[in-house]
N, CA and C atoms as an extended XYZ file, in Angstrom:
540
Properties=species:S:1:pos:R:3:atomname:S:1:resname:S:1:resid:I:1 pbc="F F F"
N         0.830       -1.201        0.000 N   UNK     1
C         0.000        0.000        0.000 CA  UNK     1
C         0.863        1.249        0.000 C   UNK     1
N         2.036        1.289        1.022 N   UNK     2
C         3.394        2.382        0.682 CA  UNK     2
C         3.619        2.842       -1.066 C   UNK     2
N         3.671        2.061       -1.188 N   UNK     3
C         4.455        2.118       -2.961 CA  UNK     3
C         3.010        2.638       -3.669 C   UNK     3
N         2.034        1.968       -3.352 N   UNK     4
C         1.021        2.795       -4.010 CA  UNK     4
C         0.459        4.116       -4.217 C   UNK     4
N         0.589        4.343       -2.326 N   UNK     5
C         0.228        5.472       -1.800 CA  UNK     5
C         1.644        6.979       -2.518 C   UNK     5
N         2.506        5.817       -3.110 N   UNK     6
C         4.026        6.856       -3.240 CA  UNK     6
C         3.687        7.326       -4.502 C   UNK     6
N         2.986        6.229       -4.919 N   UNK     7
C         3.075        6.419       -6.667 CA  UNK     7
C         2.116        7.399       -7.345 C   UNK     7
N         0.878        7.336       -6.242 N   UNK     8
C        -0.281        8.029       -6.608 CA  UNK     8
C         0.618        9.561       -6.489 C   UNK     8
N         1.054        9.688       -5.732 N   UNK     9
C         1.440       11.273       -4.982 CA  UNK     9
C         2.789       11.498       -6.200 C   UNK     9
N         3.341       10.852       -6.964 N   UNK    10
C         4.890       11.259       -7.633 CA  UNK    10
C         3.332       11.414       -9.154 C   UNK    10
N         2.633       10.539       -9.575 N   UNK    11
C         1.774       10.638      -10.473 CA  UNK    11
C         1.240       12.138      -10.682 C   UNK    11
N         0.522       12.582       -9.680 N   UNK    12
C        -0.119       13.814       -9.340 CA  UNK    12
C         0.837       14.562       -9.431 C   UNK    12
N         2.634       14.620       -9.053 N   UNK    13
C         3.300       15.380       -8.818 CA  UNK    13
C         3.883       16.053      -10.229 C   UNK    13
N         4.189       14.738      -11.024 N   UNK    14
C         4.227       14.645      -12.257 CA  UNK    14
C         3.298       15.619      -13.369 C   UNK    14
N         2.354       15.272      -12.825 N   UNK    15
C         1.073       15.728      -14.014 CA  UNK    15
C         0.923       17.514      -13.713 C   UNK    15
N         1.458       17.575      -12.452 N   UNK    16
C         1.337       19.090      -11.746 CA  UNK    16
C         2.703       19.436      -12.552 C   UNK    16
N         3.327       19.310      -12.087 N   UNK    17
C         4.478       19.925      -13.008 CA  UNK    17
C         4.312       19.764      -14.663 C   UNK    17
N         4.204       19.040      -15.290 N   UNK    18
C         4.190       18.912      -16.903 CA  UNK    18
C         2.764       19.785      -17.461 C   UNK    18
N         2.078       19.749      -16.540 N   UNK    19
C         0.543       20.604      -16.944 CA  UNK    19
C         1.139       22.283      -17.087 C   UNK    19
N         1.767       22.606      -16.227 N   UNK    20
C         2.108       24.518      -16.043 CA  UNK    20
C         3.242       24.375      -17.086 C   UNK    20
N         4.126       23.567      -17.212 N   UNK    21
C         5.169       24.332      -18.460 CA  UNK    21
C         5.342       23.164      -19.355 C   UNK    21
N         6.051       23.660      -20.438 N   UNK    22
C         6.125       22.809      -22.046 CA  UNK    22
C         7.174       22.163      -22.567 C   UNK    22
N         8.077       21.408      -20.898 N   UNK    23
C         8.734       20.847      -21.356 CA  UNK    23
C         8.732       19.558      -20.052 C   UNK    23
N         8.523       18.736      -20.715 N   UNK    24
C         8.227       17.573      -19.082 CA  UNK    24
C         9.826       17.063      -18.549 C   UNK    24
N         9.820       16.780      -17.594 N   UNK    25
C        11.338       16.585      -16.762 CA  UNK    25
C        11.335       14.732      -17.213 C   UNK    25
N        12.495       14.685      -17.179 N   UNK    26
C        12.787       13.417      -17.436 CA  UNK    26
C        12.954       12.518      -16.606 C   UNK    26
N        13.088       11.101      -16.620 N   UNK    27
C        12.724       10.080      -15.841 CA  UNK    27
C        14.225       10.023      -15.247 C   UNK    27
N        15.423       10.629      -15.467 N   UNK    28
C        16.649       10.698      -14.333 CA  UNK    28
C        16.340       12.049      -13.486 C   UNK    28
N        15.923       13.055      -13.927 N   UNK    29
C        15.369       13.648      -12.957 CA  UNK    29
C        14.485       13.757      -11.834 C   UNK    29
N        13.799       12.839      -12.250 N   UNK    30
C        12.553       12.150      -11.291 CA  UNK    30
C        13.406       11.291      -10.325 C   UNK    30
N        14.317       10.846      -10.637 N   UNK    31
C        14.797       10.190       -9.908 CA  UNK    31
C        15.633       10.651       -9.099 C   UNK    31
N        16.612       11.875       -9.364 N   UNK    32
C        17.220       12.569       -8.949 CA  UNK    32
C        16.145       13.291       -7.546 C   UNK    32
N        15.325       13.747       -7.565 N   UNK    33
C        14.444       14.668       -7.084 CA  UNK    33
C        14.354       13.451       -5.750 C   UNK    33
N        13.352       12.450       -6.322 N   UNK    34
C        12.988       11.268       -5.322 CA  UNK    34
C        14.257       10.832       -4.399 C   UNK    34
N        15.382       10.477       -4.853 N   UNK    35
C        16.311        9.948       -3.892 CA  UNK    35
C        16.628       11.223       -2.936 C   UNK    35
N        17.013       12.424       -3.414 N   UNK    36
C        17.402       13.353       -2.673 CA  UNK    36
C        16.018       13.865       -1.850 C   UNK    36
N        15.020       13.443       -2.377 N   UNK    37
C        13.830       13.786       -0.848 CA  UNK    37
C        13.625       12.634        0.198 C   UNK    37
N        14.080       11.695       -0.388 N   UNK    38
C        13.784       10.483        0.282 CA  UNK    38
C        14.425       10.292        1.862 C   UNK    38
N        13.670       10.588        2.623 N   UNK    39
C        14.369       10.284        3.976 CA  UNK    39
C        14.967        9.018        4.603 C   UNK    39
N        14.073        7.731        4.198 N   UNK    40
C        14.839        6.625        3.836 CA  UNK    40
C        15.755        6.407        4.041 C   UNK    40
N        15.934        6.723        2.724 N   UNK    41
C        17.429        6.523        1.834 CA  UNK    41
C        18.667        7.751        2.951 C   UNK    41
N        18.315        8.876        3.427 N   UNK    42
C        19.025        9.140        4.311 CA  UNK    42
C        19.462        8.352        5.562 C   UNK    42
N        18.775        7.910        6.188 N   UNK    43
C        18.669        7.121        7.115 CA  UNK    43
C        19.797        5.852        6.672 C   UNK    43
N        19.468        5.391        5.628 N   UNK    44
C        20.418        4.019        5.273 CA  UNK    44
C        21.698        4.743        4.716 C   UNK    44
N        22.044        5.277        4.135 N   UNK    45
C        23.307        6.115        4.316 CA  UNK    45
C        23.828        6.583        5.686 C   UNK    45
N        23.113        6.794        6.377 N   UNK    46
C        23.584        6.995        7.678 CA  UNK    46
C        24.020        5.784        8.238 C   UNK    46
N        23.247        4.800        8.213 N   UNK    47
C        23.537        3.883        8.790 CA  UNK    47
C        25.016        2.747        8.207 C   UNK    47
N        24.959        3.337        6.814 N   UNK    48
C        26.119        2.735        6.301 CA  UNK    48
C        27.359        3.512        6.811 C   UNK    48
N        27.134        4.599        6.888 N   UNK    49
C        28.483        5.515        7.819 CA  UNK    49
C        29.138        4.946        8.918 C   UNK    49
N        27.696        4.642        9.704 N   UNK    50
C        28.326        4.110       10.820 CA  UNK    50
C        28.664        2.517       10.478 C   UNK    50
N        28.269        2.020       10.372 N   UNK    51
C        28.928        0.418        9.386 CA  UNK    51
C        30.406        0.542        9.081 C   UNK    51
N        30.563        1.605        8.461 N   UNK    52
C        32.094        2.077        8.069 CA  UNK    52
C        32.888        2.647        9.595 C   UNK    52
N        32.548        3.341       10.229 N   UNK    53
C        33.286        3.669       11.507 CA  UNK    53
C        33.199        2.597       12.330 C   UNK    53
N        32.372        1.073       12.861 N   UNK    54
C        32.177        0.437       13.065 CA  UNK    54
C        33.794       -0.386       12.618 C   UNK    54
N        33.760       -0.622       11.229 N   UNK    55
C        34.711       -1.627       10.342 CA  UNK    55
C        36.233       -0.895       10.744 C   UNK    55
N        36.279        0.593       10.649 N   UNK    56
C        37.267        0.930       11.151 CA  UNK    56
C        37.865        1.113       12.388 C   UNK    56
N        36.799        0.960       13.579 N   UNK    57
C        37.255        0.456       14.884 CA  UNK    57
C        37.321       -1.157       15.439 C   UNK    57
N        36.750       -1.795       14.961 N   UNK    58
C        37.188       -3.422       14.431 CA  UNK    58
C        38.389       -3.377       14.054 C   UNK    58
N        39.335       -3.058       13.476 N   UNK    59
C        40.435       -2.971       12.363 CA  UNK    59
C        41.241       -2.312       13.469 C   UNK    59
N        41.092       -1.087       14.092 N   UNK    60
C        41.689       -0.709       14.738 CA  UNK    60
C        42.094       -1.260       16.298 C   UNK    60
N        41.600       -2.370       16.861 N   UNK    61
C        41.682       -2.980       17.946 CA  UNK    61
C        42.749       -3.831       18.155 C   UNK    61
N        43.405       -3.910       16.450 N   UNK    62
C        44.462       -5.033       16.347 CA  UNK    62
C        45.953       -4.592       16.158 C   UNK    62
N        45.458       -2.754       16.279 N   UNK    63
C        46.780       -1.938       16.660 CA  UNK    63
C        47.365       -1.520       17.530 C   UNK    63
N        48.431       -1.722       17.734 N   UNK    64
C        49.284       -1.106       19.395 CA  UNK    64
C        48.643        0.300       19.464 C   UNK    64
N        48.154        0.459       20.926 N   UNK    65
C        48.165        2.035       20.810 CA  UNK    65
C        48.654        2.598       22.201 C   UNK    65
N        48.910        3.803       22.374 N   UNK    66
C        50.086        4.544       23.306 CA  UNK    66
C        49.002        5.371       23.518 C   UNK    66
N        49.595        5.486       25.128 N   UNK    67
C        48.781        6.514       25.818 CA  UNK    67
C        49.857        7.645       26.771 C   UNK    67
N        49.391        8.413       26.689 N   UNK    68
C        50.335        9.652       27.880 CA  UNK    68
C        49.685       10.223       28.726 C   UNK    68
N        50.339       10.451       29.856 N   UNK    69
C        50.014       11.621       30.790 CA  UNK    69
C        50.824       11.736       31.750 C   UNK    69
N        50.500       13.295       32.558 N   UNK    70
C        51.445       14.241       33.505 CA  UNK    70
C        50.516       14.298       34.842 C   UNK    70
N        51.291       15.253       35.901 N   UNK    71
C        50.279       15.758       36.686 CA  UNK    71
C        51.933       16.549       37.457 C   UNK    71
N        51.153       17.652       37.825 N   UNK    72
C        51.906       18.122       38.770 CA  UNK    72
C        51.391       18.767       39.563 C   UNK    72
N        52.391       18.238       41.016 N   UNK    73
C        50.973       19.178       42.259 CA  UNK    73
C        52.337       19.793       42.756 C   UNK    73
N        51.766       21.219       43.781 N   UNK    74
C        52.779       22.280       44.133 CA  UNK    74
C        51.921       22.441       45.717 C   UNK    74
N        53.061       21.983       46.735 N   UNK    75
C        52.561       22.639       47.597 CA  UNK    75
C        53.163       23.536       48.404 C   UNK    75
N        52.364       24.277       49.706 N   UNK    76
C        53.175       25.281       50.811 CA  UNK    76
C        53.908       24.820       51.423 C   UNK    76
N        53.217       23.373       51.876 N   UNK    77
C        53.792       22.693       52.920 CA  UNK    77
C        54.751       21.659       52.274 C   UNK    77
N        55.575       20.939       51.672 N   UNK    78
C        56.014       19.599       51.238 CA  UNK    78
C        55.277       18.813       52.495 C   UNK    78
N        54.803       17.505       51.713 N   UNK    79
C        54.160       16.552       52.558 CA  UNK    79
C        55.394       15.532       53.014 C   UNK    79
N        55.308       14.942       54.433 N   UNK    80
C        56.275       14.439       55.206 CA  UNK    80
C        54.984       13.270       56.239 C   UNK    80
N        56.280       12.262       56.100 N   UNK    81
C        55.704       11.592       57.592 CA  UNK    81
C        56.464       12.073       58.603 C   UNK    81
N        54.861       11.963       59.603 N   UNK    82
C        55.237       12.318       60.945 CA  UNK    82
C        55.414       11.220       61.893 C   UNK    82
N        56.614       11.058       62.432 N   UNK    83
C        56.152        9.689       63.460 CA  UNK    83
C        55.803       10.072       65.056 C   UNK    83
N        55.257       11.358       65.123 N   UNK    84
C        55.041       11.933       66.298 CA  UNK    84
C        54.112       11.071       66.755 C   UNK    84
N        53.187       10.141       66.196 N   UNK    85
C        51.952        9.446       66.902 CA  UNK    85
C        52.787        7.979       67.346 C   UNK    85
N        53.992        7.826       67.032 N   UNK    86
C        54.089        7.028       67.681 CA  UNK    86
C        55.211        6.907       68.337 C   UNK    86
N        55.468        8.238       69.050 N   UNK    87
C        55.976        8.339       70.259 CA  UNK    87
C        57.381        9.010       69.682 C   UNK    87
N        58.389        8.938       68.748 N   UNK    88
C        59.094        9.456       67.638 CA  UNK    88
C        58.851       11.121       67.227 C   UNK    88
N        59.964       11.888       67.771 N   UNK    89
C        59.767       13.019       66.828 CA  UNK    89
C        60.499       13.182       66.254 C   UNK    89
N        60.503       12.696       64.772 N   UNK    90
C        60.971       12.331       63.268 CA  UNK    90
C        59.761       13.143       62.677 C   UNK    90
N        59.987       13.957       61.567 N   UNK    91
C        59.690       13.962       60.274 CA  UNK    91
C        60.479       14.086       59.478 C   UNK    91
N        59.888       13.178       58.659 N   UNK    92
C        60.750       13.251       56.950 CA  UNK    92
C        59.694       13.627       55.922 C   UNK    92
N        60.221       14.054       55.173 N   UNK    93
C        59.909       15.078       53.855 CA  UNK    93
C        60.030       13.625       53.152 C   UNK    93
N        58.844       13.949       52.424 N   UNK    94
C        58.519       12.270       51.098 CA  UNK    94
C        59.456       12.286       49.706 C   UNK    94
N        59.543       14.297       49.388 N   UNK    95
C        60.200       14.584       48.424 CA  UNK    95
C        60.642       16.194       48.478 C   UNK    95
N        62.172       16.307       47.924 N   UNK    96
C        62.353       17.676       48.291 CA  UNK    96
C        61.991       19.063       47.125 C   UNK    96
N        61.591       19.573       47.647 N   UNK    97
C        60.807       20.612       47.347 CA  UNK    97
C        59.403       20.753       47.639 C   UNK    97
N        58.821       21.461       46.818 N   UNK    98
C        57.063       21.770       47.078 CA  UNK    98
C        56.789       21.645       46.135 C   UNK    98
N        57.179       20.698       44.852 N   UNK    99
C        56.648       20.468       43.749 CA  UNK    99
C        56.742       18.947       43.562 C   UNK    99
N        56.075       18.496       42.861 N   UNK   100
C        56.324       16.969       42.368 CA  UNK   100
C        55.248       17.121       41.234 C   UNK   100
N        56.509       16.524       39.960 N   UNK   101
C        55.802       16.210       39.234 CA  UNK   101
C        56.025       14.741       38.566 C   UNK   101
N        54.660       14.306       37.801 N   UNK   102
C        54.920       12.428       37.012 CA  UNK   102
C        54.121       12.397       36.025 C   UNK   102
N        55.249       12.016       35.384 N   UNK   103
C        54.838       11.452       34.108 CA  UNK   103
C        54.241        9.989       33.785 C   UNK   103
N        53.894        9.416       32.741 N   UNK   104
C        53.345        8.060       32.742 CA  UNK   104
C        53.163        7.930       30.803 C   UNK   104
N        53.713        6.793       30.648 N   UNK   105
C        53.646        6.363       29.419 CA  UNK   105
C        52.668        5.167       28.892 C   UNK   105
N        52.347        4.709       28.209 N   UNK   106
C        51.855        3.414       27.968 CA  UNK   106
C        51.727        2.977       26.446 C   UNK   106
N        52.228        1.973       26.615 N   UNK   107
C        52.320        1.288       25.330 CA  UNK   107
C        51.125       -0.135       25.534 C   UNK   107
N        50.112       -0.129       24.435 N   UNK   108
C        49.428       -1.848       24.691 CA  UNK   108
C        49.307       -2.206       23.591 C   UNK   108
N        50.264       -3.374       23.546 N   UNK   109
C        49.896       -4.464       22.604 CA  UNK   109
C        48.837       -5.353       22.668 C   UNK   109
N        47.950       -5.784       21.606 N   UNK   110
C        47.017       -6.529       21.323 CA  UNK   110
C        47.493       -8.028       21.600 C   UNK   110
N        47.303       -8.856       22.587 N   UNK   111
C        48.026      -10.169       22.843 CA  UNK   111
C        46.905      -11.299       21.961 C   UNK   111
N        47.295      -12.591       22.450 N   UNK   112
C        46.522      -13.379       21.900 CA  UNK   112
C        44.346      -13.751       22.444 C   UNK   112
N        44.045      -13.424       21.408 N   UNK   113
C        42.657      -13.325       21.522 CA  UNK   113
C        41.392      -14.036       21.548 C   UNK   113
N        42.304      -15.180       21.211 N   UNK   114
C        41.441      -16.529       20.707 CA  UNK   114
C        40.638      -16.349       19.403 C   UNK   114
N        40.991      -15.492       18.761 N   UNK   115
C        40.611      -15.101       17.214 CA  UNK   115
C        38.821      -14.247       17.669 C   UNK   115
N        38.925      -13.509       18.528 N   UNK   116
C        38.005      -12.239       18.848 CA  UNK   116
C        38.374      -11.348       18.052 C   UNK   116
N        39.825      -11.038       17.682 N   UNK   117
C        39.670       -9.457       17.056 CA  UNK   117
C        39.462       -9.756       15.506 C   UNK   117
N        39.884      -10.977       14.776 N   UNK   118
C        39.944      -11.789       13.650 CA  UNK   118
C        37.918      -11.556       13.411 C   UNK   118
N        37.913      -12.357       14.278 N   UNK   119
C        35.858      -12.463       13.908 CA  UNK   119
C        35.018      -11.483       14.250 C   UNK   119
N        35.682      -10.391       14.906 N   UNK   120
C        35.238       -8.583       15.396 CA  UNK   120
C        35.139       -8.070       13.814 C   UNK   120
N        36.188       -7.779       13.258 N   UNK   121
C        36.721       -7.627       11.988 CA  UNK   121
C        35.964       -8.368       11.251 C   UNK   121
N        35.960       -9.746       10.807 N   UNK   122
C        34.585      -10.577        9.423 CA  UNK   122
C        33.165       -9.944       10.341 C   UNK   122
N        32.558       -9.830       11.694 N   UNK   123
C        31.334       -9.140       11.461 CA  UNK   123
C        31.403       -7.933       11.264 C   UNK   123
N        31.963       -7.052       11.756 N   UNK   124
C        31.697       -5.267       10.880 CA  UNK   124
C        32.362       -5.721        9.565 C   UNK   124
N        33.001       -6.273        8.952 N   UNK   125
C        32.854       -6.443        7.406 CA  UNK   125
C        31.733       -6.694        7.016 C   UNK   125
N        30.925       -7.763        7.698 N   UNK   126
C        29.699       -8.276        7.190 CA  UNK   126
C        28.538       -7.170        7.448 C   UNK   126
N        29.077       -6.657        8.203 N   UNK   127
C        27.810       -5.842        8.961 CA  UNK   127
C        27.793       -4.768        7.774 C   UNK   127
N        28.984       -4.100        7.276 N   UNK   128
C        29.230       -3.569        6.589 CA  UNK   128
C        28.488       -3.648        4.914 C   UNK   128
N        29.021       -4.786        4.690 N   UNK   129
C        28.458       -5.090        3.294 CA  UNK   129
C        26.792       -4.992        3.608 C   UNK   129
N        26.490       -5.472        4.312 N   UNK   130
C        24.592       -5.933        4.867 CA  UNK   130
C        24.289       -4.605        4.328 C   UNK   130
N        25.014       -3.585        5.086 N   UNK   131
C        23.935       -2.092        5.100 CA  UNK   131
C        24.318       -1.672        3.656 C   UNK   131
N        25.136       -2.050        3.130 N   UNK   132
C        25.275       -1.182        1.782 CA  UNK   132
C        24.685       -1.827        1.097 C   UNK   132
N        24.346       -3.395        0.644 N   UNK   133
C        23.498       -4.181       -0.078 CA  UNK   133
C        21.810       -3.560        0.503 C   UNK   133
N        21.791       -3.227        1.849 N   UNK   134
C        20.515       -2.958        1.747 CA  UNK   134
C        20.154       -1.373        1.161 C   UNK   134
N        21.416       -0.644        1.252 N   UNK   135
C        21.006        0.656        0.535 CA  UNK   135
C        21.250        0.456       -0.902 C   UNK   135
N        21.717       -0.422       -1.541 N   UNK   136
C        21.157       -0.065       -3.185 CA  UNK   136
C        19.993       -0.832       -3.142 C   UNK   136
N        19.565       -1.438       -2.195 N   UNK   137
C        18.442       -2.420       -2.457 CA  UNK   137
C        16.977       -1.326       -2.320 C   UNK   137
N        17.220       -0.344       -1.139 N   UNK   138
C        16.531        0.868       -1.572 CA  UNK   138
C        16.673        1.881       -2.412 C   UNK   138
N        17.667        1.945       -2.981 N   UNK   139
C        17.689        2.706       -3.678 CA  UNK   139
C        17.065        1.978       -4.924 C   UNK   139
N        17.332        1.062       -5.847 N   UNK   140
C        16.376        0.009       -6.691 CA  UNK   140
C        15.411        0.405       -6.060 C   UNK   140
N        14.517       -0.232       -5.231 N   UNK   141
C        13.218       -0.262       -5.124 CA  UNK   141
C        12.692        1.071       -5.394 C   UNK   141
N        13.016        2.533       -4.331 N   UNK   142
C        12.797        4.001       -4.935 CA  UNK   142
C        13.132        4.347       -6.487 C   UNK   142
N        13.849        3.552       -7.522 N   UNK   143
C        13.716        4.086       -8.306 CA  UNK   143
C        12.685        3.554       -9.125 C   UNK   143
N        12.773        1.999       -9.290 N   UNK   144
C        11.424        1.255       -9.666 CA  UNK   144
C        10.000        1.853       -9.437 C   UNK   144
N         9.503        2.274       -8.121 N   UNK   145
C         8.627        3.129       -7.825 CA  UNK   145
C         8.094        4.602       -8.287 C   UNK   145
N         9.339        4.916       -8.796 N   UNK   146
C         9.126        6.325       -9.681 CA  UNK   146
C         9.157        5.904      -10.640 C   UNK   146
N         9.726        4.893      -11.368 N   UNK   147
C         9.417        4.423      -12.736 CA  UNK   147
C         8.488        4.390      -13.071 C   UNK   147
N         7.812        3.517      -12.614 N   UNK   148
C         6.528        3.155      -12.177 CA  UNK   148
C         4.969        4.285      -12.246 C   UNK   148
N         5.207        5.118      -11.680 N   UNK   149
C         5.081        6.386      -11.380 CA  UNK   149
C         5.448        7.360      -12.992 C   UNK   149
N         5.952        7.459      -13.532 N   UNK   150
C         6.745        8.080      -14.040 CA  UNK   150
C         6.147        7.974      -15.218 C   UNK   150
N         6.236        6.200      -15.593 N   UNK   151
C         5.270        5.888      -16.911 CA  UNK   151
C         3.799        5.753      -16.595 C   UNK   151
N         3.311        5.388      -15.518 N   UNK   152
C         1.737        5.671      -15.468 CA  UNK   152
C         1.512        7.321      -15.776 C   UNK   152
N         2.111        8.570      -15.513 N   UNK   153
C         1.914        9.566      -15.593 CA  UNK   153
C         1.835        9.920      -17.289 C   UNK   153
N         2.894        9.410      -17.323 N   UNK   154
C         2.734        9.311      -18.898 CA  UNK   154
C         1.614        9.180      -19.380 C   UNK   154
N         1.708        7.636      -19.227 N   UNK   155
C         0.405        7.098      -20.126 CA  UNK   155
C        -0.923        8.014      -19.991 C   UNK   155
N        -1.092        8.702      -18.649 N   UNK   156
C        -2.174        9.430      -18.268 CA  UNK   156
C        -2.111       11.055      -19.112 C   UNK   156
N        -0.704       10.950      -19.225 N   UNK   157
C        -0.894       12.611      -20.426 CA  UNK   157
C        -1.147       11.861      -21.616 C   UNK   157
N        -0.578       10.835      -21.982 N   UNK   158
C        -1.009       10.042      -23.309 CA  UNK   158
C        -2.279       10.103      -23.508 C   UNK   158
N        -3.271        9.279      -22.864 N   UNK   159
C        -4.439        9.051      -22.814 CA  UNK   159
C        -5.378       10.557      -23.412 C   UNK   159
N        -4.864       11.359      -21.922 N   UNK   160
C        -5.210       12.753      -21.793 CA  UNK   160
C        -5.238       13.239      -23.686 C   UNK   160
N        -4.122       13.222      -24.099 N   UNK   161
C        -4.117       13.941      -25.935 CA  UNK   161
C        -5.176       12.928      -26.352 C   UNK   161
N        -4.611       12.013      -26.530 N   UNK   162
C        -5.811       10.835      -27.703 CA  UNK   162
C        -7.183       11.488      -27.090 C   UNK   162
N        -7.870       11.632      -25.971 N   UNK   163
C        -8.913       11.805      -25.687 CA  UNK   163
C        -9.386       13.354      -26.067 C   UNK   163
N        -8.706       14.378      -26.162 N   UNK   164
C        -8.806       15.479      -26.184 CA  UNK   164
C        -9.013       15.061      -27.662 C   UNK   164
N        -8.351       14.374      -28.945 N   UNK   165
C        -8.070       14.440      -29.658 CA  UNK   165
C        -9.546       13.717      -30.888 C   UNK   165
N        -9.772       12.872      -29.838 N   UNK   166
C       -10.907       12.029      -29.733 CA  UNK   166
C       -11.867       13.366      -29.729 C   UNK   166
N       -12.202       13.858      -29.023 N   UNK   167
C       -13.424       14.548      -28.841 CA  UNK   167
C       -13.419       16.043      -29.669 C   UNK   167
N       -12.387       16.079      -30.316 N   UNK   168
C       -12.089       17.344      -31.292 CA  UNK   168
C       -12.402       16.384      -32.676 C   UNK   168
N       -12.257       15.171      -32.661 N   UNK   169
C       -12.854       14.452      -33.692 CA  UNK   169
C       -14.498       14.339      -33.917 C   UNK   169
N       -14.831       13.853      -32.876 N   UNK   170
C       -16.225       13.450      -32.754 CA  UNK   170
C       -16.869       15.186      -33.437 C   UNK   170
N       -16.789       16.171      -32.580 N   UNK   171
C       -17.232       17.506      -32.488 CA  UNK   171
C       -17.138       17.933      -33.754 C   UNK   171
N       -16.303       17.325      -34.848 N   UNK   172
C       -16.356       17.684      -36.073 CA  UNK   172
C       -17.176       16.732      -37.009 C   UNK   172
N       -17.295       15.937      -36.636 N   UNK   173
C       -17.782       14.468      -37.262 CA  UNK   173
C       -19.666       14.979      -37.014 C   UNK   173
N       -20.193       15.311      -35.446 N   UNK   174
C       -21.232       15.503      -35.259 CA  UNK   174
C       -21.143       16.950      -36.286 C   UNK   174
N       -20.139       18.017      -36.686 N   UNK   175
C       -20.387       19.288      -37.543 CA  UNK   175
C       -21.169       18.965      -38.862 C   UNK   175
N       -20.386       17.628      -39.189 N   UNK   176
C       -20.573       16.746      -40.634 CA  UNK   176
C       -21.827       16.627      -40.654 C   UNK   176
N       -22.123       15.419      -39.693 N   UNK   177
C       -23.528       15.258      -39.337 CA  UNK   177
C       -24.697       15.540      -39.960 C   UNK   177
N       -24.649       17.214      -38.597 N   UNK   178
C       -25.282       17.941      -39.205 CA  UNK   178
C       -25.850       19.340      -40.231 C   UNK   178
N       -24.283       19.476      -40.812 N   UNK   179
C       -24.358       19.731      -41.784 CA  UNK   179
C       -25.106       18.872      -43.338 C   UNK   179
N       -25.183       17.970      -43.456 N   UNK   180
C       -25.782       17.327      -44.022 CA  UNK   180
C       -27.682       17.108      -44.391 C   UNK   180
């Protein structure tokens, strides 16, 4: 009932446009028009995007990757143990000055996975191909539908002349008539 309900409305859309001016748009334009209104078809492009960022973080899990960071704290006091609580009056300073700063590196290698990152990788491939087979598969079907569409409109301006053409016949035929 979709495709019907699409076809009636591109039909009408058709006949509205080719009725006001004297040159009718062509059936890649129709098509042009339809895919680029088609929200659909946005949607499944979208979804193939992410299919693709998907495939490229799959892919990417099987690369070393490095991490960094700092910190530095500054204080009034340098921090010290006190051993005053236990009976000891010792303090020592942890580090000299009132600054400390650290760094930190990291390197991680991808170890053995039991073939997780191997079959991570074949499903976002697969997942991948799925959404793009299903977007030309809409895209086919939206264009079939305006085809569809496209030549019924036709046939309906077709019809439309022969009939006009028809009744500019008759109207002369009844002139004959009764002229006679």
């Amino acid at each position: 009932m979709q495709l019907t309900w699409r076809g009636i409305g591109f039909t009408a859309l058709v006949l509205a446009a080719t009725a006001g001016s004297t040159a009718a748009e062509t059936l890649d334009d129709a098509w042009r028009l339809a895919l680029a209104a088609d929200q659909r078809l946005a949607a499944a492009q979208a979804r193939t995007a992410a299919a693709d960022a998907e495939l490229e973080a799959a892919r990417a899990g099987r690369l070393p990757s490095f991490t960094a960071s700092s910190a530095t704290s500054r204080w009034r006091d340098t921090p010290a143990f006190d051993f005053g609580a236990a009976g000891l009056p010792i303090v020592l300073p942890l580090f000299g000055g009132s600054t400390l700063t650290m760094a930190e590196a990291q390197i991680t290698m991808p170890g053995f996975s039991g073939g997780a990152l191997t079959a991570g990788v074949a499903a976002a491939t697969a997942a991948r191909t799925e959404r793009e087979r299903a977007l030309q598969a809409l895209v086919a079907d939206t264009k079939l539908a305006v085809a569809e569409s496209y030549v019924g409109a036709l046939r309906a301006l077709s019809a439309l002349a022969v009939a006009r053409s028809t009744a500019v016949s008759l109207r002369a035929h009844a002139r004959d008539v009764e002229d006679r």
